[in-house]
N, C-alpha and C positions, 0 to 999 in steps of 0.2 A: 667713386673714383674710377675714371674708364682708363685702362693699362695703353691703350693702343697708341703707338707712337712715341710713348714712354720712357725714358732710357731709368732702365732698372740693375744695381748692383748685386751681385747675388756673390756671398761667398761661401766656400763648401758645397761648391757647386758641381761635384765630380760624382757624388752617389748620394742616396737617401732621398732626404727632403728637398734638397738643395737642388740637384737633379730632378726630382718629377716638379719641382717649383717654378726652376728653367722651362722645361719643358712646356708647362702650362701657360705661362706668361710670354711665351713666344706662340702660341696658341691664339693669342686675346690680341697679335702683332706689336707687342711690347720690343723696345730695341736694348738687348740685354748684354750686359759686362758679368761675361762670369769669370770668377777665382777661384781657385781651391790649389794645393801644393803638388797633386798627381797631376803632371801635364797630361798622360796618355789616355786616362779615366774625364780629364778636362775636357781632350778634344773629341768624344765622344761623345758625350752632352749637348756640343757644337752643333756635331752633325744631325743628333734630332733635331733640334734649334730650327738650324738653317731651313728643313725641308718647310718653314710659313713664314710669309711674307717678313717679317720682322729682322732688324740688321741683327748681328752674335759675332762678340768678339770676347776670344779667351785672352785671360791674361794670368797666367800663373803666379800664383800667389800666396807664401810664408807670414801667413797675419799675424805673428806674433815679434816679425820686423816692421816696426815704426816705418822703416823706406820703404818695405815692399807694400807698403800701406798706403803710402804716398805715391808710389807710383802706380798703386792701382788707379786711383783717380785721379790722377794724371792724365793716364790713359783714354779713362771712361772719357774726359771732357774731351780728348782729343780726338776723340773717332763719335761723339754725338755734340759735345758744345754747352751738355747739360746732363745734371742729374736728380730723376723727379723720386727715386726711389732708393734706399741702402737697405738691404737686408741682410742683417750680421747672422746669418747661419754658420758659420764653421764650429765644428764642435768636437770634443773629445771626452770620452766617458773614463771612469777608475771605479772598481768592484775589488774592494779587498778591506778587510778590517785595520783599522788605524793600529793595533798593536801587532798585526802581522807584517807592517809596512818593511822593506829591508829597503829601500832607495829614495829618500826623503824629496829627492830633484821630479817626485810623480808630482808632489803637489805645486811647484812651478812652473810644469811645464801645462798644468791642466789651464790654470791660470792663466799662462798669458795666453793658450789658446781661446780659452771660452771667456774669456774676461777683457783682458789688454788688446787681444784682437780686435774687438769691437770699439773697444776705447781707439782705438789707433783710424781704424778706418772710418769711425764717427767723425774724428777729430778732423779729418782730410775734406772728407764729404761735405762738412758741416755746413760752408761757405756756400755753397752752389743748392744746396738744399733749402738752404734759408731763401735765393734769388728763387727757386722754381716754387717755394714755401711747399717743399714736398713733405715726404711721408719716410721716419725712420724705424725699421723692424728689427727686433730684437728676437729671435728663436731661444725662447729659455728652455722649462720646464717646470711640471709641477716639484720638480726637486731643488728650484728657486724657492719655493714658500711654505715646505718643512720639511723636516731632517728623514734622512733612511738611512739607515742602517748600511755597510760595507762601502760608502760614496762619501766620505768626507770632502774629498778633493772637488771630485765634483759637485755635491752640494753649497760648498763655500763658492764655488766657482758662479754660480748660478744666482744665489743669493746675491753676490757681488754686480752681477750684472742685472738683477730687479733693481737694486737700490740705486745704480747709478742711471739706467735711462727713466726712473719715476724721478728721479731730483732734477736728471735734464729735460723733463718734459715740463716740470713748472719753470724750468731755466727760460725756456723755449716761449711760455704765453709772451703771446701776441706778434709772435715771429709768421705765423701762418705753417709751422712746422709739425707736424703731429707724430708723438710718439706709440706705436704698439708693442706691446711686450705681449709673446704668443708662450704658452705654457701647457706642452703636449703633457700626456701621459705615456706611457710603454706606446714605442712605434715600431712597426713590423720592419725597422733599419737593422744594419748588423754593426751597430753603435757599441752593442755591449759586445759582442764577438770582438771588437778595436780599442776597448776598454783595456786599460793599462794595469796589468795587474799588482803584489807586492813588490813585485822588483823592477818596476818600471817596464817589462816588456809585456807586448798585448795579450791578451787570455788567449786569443786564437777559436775561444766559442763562447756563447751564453749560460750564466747560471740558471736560467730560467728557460722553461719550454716557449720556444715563440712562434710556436704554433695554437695555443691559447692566450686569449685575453688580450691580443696588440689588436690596436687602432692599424690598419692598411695606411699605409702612405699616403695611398690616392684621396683617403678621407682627410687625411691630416692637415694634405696641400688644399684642399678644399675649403678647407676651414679657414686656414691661414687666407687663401684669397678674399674669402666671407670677408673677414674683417678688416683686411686692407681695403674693400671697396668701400667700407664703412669708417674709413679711419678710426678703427675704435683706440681706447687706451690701452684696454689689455682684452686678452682671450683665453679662458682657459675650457681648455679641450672636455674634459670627461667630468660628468655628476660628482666622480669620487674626488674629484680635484675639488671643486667650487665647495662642498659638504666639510675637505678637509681644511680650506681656509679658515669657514667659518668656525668649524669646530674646535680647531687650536685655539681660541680666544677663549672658552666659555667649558674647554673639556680640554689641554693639553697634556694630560698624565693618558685617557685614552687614546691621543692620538699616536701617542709614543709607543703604546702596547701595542696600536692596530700595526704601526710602521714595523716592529719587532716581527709583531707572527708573519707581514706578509715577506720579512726578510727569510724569515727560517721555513719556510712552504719550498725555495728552492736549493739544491746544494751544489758547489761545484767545492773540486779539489786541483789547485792548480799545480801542477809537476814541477 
């Protein structure tokens, strides 16, 4: 798949993945609709954007409002006339043990950001995707296909969103529509720094050193493009991800113990 010319959707497109994904895909002269809820961090994004040939238009965007959902692509069809790419990146992390929880509305809100979001802007997209018979992206994670420790919210969240773009991808045969589900490992983002702790407010840092062991960005966005050029089904980033799929089937009691020690290697204390 060549991006150039492309009108490509990107949401959570104000930092991270989202941002160097922007970035890249305006690179390749891709015409891109970015969203994310930060206008100010939005139109920053823009301004990389804009410096190659490719058109960039932000549209601020609460993806866990059905209309702010709708009127993203809205918009996209209104300033290119078509849509060959959705990439549901917005995302929101939770680091706290399920009996430490004091604010039960963490696991809601995680939800309709990483889960109903994508359902929402799929749902708008879906029409014009099927005319371009484009390509739909889902940014999971390998905490889509099994459990960690202190991430309930987020794990269910993620699992929620494997199970529903693998059932709309057999929805999809012979539509010309192709589904990706990408499934990083630890990414050099400050995801877990914006990670909602027990009481629903963000940690403000990482329990883990992330200066070891993350994947760079720039490798991540790499990857992800790898496999959009290839419309693959899914992509999963790191050895230890593909090793742990297989191994939950055939070893699920070790995979629980390795998921435990690597939870307890880091500590945080939140105030």
């Amino acid at each position: 798949m060549n991006f150039a010319n492309k009108t490509i959707v990107i949401t959570g497109a104000s930092a991270g993945i989202g941002r160097t994904l922007a970035i890249s895909l305006a690179q390749q002269d891709a015409n891109l609709v970015l969203a994310a809820r930060n206008q100010e961090a939005l139109e920053q994004t823009v301004a990389v954007c804009t410096k190659h040939p490719g058109k960039v238009i932000a549209v601020p965007t609460d993806v866990t409002q059905p209309e702010a959902c709708q009127q993203l692509i809205k918009k996209a069809i209104a300033a290119f006339g078509q849509i060959d790419v959705l990439i549901n990146n917005a995302g929101i992390g939770m680091l706290t043990r399920f009996d430490e929880v004091t604010d039960l509305s963490i696991f809601e809100q995680v939800m309709r950001v990483n889960y109903l979001g994508a359902v929402y802007c799929t749902y708008y997209a879906l029409p014009y995707l099927k005319a371009s018979r484009g390509l739909l992206v889902a940014i999971s994670s390998i905490c889509g296909k099994t459990a960690v420790p202190t991430r309930t919210g987020y794990v269910a969240s993620k699992h929620a969103m494997q199970g529903f773009f693998d059932t709309l991808r057999i929805e999809l045969r012979g539509t010309g529509v192709n589904v990706l589900v990408v499934s990083p490992g630890f990414v050099a983002t400050d995801i877990r720094q914006r990670a909602l702790g027990k009481d629903g407010t963000p940690l403000g840092k990482s329990p883990r050193d992330e200066s070891q062991g993350n994947m760079s960005v720039e490798e991540c966005v790499r990857q992800i493009i790898w496999a959009m050029e290839r419309r693959k089904r899914e992509h999963i980033m790191t050895l230890k991800g593909k090793v742990i799929s297989w191994a939950k089937l055939i070893m699920p009691g070790f995979v629980d113990r390795l998921a435990a020690a690597t939870v307890r290697t880091t500590t945080f204390t939140q105030k």
